[in-house]
C-alpha positions, 0 to 999 in steps of 0.5 A: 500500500502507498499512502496517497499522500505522505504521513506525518514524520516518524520517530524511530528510536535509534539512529538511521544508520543502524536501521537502513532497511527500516529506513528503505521500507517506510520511504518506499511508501512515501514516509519521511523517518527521523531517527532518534538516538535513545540509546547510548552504550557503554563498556562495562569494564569487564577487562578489569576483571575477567574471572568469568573467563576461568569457568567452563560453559557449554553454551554463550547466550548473546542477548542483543549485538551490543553484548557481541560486539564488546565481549568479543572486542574486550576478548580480542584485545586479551588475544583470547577470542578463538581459544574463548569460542572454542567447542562452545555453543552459540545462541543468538537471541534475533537474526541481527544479533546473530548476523553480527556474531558471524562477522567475526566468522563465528558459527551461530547454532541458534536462533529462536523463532520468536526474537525474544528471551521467551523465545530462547526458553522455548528453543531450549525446552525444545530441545531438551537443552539440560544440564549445561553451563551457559554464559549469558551476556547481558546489560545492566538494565536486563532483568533476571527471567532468563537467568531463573528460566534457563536454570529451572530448566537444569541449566547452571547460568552465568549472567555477566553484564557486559554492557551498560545502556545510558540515557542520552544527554539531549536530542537532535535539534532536529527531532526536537524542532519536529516535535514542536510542530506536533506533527509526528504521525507514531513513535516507533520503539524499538526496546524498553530502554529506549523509552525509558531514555527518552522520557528521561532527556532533560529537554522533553521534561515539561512536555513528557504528556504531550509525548505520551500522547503520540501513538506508538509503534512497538518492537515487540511485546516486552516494550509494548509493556513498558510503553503502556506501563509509561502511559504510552497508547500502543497502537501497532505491535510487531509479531517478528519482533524486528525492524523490518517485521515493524516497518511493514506492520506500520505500512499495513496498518490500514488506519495511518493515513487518516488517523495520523496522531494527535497534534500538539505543540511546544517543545522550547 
């Protein structure tokens, strides 16, 4: 479906270099994206303590691409990366989190259907995965499910924070001259921690209702709580639980062109 005439902007929370197919998507059908970094991330200094390391473990669990990317850069540095990999098991929690593992020519064994934590626990019961030790890489902000999941299921899990997610100091005059027209047809999100970092931006405090008033469009189920939890009205989910799965939920909903959100106005 091409929209007869173009949508109000879209937020994207995330820059538009990390999503160049959702990007491609919604233009074909004649919208205009801002995209909106919400998620600053950091090293945790894991190399100043790398006892974790010592253990065995059957299998490593990457959670997102942020964990892959800075466990295998700090394992690089130490010279440890192929002897760490080594007769160990790979599980990817999404396919962007597994294309990014095997760009640094490493073999992924799985992949859940659903791209989710859930998703993982059911490949694992699936299987009968029991009686391992699984290294899970996470970030300071991911809860404890997986871990009690993943160990009522026999397993023994080592969950190791290998990243930390921050709130980012401002926005791009951009998205906040955008905002200011009241002219945003949906926020599109992409995890939990996005929301709760752009609610927290010190420059959208006195108009955080107004925010709130923009539909969204969610990434997945676990943000679709959060966003509702915030007071967010959550309008479109995704079932793949992916960029692309987003991208075409927003083009199919059938209801955008005449139902674009609520204006509003004045972000100073």
């Amino acid at each position: 479906m091409t929209l007869d005439r173009p949508p109000d902007p879209l937020l994207l929370t995330r820059s538009l270099r990390d999503a160049p197919q959702f990007s491609r998507i919604l233009r074909r059908h004649n919208w205009r994206v801002l995209g909106c970094p919400s998620i600053q991330i950091v090293e945790n200094p894991i190399q100043d303590n790398l006892d974790f390391l010592s253990n065995y473990y059957d299998w490593i669990i990457f959670n997102s691409r942020y964990a892959v990317t800075i466990l295998f850069e700090t394992l690089k540095k130490q010279g440890m990366l192929d002897y760490f990999i080594k007769a160990k098991r790979i599980c990817a929690v999404g396919p962007e989190t597994a294309r990014v593992i095997r760009s640094y020519g490493i073999e992924v064994d799985l992949v859940p259907a659903t791209f989710s934590a859930k998703g993982v626990v059911e490949l694992f019961k699936r299987f009968g995965i029991s009686q391992q030790q699984i290294l899970l890489t996470m970030g300071d902000r991911s809860d404890t499910w997986l871990t009690r999941e993943l160990d009522a299921l026999g397993n023994q899990c080592t969950p190791v924070e290998v990243y930390r997610n921050l709130a980012p100091r401002s926005l791009p005059d951009f998205v906040c001259d955008s905002l200011q027209t009241g002219n945003i047809s949906f926020l599109a999100v992409t995890s939990p921690s996005a929301v709760y970092n752009l609610l927290s931006v010190p420059r959208l405090q006195p108009w955080l209702e107004e925010l709130k008033s923009i539909p969204v469009a969610s990434i997945g189920p676990t943000t679709s709580s959060a966003c509702r939890a915030l007071g967010f009205r959550v309008e479109i989910e995704s079932r793949s639980h992916t960029l692309d799965g987003l991208a075409e939920s927003l083009v199919n909903h059938q209801s955008v062109a005449e139902n674009a959100g609520p204006k509003y106005s004045g972000i100073a």
